[in-house]
N, C-alpha and C positions, 0 to 999 in steps of 0.2 A: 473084718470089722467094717462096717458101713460108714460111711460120709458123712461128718459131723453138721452139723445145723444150728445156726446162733441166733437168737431174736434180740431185740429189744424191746424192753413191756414198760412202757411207761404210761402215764394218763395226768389230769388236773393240772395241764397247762396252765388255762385260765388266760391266752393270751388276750392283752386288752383291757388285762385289770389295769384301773386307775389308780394302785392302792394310794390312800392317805390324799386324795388328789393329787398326787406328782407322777407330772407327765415322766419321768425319770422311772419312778419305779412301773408304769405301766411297759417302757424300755425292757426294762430289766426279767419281765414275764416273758418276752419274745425273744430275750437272747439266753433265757437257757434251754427253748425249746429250739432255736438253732444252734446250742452247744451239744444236745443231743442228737441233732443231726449230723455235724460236723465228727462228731464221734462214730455212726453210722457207717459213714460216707467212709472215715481213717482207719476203722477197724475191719472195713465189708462186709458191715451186716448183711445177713442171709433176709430179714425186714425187720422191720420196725412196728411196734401194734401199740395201737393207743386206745389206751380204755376209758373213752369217754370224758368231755369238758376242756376237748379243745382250745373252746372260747369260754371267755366269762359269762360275756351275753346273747342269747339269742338275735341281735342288734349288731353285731362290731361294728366297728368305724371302717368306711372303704379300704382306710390306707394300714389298719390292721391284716384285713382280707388279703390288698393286692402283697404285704410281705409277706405273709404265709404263703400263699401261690408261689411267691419264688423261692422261699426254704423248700417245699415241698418238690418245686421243678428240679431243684438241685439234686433232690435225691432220688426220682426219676431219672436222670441221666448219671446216676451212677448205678442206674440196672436194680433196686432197693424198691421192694413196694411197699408202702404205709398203707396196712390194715386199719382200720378203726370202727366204732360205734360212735352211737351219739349219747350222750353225757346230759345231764338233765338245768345244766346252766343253757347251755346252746340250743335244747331242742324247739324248735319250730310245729306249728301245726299239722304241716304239711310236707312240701319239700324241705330238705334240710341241705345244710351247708356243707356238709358233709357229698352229697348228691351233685353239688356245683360240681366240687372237686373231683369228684367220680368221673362226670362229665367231659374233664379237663384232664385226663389219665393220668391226672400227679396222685389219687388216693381210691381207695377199694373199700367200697363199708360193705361190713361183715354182715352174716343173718342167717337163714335157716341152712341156707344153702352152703355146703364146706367149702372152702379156699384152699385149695390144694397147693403145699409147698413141699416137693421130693415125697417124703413117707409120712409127711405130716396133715392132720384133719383141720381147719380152725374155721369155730364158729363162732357167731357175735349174737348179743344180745341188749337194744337199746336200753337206757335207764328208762324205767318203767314207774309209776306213782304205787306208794306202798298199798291202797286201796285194792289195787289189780294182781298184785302179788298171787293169791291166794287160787284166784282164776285161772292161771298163766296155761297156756295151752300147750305141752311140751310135744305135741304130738309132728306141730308143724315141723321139725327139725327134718332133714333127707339123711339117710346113715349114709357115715363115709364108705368109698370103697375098699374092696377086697385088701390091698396092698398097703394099707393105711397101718400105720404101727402107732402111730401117735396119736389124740384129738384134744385140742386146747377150745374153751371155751371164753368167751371173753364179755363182761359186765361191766356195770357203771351203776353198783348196786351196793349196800351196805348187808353183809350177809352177816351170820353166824358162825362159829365161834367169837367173832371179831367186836369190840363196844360198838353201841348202838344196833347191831346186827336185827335188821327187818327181814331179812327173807333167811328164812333155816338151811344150810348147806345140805343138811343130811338129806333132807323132801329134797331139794335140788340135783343132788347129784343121782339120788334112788330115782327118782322120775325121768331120768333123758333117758332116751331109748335105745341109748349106746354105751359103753362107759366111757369115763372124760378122764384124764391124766392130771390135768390140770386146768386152774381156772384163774385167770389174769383179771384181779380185777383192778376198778376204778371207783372214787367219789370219797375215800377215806383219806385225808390225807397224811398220813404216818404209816412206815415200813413196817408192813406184817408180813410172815410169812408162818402155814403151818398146815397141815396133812388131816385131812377128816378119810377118815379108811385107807383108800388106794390112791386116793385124790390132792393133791397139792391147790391151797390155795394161799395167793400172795396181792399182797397190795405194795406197788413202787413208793407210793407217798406221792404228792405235792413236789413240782420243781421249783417252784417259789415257794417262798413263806407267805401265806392267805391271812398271815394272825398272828401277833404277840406269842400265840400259847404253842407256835409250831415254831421249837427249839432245835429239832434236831437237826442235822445235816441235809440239805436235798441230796435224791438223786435219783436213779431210774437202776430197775432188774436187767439184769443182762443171763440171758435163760441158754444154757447149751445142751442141745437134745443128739442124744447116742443111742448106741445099743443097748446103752447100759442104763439107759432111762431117761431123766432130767435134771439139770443140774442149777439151780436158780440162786446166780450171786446176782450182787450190789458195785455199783459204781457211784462215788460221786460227784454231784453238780459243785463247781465255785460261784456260789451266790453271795448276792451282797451281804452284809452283815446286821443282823441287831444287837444292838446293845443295850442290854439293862440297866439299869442305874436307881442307885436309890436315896434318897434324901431324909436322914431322922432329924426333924427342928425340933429343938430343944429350947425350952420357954426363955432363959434368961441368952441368946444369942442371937447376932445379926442374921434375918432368914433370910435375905437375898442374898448377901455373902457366901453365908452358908451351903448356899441352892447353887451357887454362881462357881465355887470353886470344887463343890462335890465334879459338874460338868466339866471344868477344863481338867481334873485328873483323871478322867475317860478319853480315850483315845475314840472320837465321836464323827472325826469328817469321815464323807461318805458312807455316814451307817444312816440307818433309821435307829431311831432311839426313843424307848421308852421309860420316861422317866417317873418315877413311883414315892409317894411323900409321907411321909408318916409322922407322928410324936405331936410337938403343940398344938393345941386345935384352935388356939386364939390370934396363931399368928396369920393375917390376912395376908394374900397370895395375887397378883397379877397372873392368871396362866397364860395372855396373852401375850407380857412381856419376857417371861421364862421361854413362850417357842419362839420368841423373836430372836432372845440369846442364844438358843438351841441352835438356829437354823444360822447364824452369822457365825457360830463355831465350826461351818460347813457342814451339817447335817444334811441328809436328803429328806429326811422326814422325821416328826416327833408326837407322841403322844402323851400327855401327861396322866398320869393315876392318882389324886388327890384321895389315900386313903384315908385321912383324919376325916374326910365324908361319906365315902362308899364303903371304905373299908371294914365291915362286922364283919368278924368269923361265923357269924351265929345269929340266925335270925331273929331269936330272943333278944339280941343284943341292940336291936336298931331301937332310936328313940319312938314314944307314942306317939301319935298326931293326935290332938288333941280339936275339937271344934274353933276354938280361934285362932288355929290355924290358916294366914289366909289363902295359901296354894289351894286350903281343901274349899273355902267357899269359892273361892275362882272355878274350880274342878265341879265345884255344885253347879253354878252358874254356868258354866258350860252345857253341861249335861240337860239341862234346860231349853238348850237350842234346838233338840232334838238332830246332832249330829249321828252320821252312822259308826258304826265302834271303828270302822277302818280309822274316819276323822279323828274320833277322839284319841287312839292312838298315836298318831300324827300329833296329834296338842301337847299330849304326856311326852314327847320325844320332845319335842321342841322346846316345852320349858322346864327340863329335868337339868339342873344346873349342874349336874355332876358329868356332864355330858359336853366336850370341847367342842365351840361349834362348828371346829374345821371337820369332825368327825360327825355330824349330824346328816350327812346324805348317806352314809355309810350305814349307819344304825337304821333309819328307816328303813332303805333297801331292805336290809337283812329281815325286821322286822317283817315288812309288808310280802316278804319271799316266805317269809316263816309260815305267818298267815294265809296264803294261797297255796302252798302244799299239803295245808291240812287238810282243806277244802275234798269232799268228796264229789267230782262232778259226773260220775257215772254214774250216780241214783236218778237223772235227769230220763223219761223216756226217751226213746229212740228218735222221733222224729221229732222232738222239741227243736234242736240243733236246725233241723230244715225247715224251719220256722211256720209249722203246720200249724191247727188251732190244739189245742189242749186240754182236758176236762179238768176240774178241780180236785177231783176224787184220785187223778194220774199225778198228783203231784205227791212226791215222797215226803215224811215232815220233816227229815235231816235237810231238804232244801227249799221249802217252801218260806222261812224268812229271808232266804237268796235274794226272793222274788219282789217287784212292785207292790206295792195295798193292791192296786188294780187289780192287779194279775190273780192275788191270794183271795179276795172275797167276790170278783165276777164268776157265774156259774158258766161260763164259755168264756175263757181272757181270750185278750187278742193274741195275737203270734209273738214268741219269742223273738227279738230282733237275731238273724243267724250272728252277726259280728257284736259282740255284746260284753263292756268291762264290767267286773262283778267286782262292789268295794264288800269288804267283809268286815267283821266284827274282832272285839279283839277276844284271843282264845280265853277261855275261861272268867270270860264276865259275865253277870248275871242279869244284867239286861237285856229288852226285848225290843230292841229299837230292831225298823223294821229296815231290812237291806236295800240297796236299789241296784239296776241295772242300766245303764247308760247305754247311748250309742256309742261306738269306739270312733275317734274323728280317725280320718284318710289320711296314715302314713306315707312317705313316699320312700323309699330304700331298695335297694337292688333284692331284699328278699321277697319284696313285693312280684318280681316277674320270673321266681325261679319255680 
């Protein structure tokens, strides 16, 4: 019987999230990606693979980077390599952060080429835009060699069988030019695990909670490969705790009373806590003063859910807006200014009252991420990007309100600026306001010279 082999497959770090703005819970993202090391290191892992989203942002803050450098030195010198991809929070245009650390022999990014560990094959594959999917060119892979019993593939993709699944496993795994055992991946954050033909595929989850709606347990795959095949269990992370809590006001009772002591019978210091309101809808609410008690009961973080406002089951259910409404003349009035849909976006965020302002860089983000993933920017010719001249008739119509007025009715526009932000519109509105293009001003950040 041959020499056992143990990995660890984890992914969706996220180090660097700032959840909820608390520098605490951005803490809390780095130390369970060093309790997974620390595991690593106690157990002897044979290595360590991570699938993709490292970091939150393509951005981190130095003094994120230089801790990771030293989790990762640590597990360098205990003889342990961290395999990885790049994850589609983190990835860069160019060089990636991933490549620093290459550089720096604390990490190994994965790719066409196999990573040979004893009998095992393992290849990577960055998070790709769902546009390119369809494209993907599997040819570039090298087959493992002769002596190879095993070959793991590793992603940062939402695939099929799985919810929201964009790229089909079955075309996946029928198209590499080898067979694959198994496939590690990353970007969903809840524990999957399950077998399309011969093939194993498994998602670790999230080691932080990313969201309210991720209840369950963190933790990371712990995979042991034998003769006898592969064996893919589960360990869990001790992450901080949420707490749910819920508040029914009822018309004829005190509601700050009532609100005040639902909180102190929750055991609440050191969670994040989400608190949720339902029943009278006339009783008026401070939610600024509810997170002020939240947070002096020791909370690390809170979010309120006023559902006597948001809360319809059923779309039928929300009230009409009617024309003297005045949000919607404001909203008219707006629209008037000839904002682009990114902007107006941004408006609807900003004065959506059901929305805590502590939580409004958060919602944007997500929105304006939402919004640039949709985006198709490979209908753009080839040499647009090198800022050549362009003809009218090369521009595809999926992008041509991308573009300037200038750019769209000159029968020669000028050159596309190569470094260039695109604001965009918001998905599914029926306006034709016309896009623009800016210069991107000169960042300065260490990924600038990698």
């Amino acid at each position: 019987m041959g020499e056992q082999i143990r990995l660890i497959h984890t992914a969706d770090t996220h180090i660097g999230y700032k959840q909820y703005h608390s520098d605490i819970r951005r803490h809390d993202f780095l130390k369970a990606f060093e309790s997974i090391i620390n595991d690593a290191i106690g157990m002897d892992i044979d290595a360590v693979i991570h699938a993709g989203d490292l970091f939150d942002s393509r951005n981190p803050t130095l003094e994120d980077i230089l801790h990771t450098i030293q989790i990762l030195s640590r597990l360098k010198a205990a003889g342990i390599p961290f395999l990885a991809i790049v994850g589609n929070h983190e990835s860069k245009q160019n060089t990636q952060w991933l490549d620093l650390f290459q550089s720096m022999e604390v990490a190994i990014r994965l790719g066409s080429e196999p990573y040979i560990l004893n009998n095992c094959a393992i290849y990577g594959i960055d998070s790709i835009p769902k546009p390119k999917i369809a494209g993907f060119d599997y040819s570039v892979f090298t087959k493992p060699p002769e002596n190879i019993n095993h070959v793991f593939l590793v992603m940062h993709q939402l695939v099929t069988p799985f919810p929201f699944g964009e790229w089909d496993s079955e075309v996946l795994i029928s198209s590499m030019p080898f067979p694959i055992e198994a496939i590690l991946l990353g970007d969903y954050h809840k524990y999957e695990k399950t077998k399309v033909g011969n093939t194993w595929l498994t998602y670790p989850g999230s080691t932080e909670r990313n969201s309210a709606s991720e209840k369950e347990t963190r933790g990371y795959n712990l995979i042991t490969v034998s003769d006898k095949g592969i064996d893919i269990g589960r360990r869990n992370l001790n992450t901080r705790d949420f707490r749910y809590v819920n508040v029914d006001l009822k018309a004829d009772s005190d509601t700050y009373r009532d609100i005040f002591n639902t909180i102190k019978e929750n055991q609440i210091r050191d969670t994040v806590v989400f608190l949720e309101i339902t029943g009278d809808t006339a009783s008026d609410i401070s939610y600024n003063q509810i997170e002020d008690f939240i947070l002096k009961e020791g909370a690390v973080a809170c979010r309120i859910n006023d559902r006597r406002i948001s809360g319809y089951e059923d779309e039928e259910e929300r009230p009409e807006i009617n024309f003297a409404d005045p949000d919607l003349a404001v909203k008219e009035e707006i629209e008037k200014m000839g904002l682009t849909k990114g902007g107006l976006l941004l408006d609807e965020i900003i004065r959506d009252l059901t929305i805590p302002k502590s939580n409004i860089d958060n919602v944007t983000e997500e929105a304006f991420r939402k919004l640039l993933d949709e985006m198709d920017f490979s209908k753009l010719p080839d040499h647009v990007s090198k800022g050549d001249e362009i003809k009218k008739e090369e521009i595809p119509e999926e992008v041509k309100g991308a573009l300037p007025t200038e750019i769209q009715e000159s029968p020669n526009p000028a050159p596309v600026p190569k470094k260039s932000k695109i604001e965009t519109s918001i998905p599914g509105s029926d306006r034709k306001d016309k896009k623009q293009i800016e210069k991107k001003p000169r960042q300065y950040n260490l990924g600038d010279y990698l």
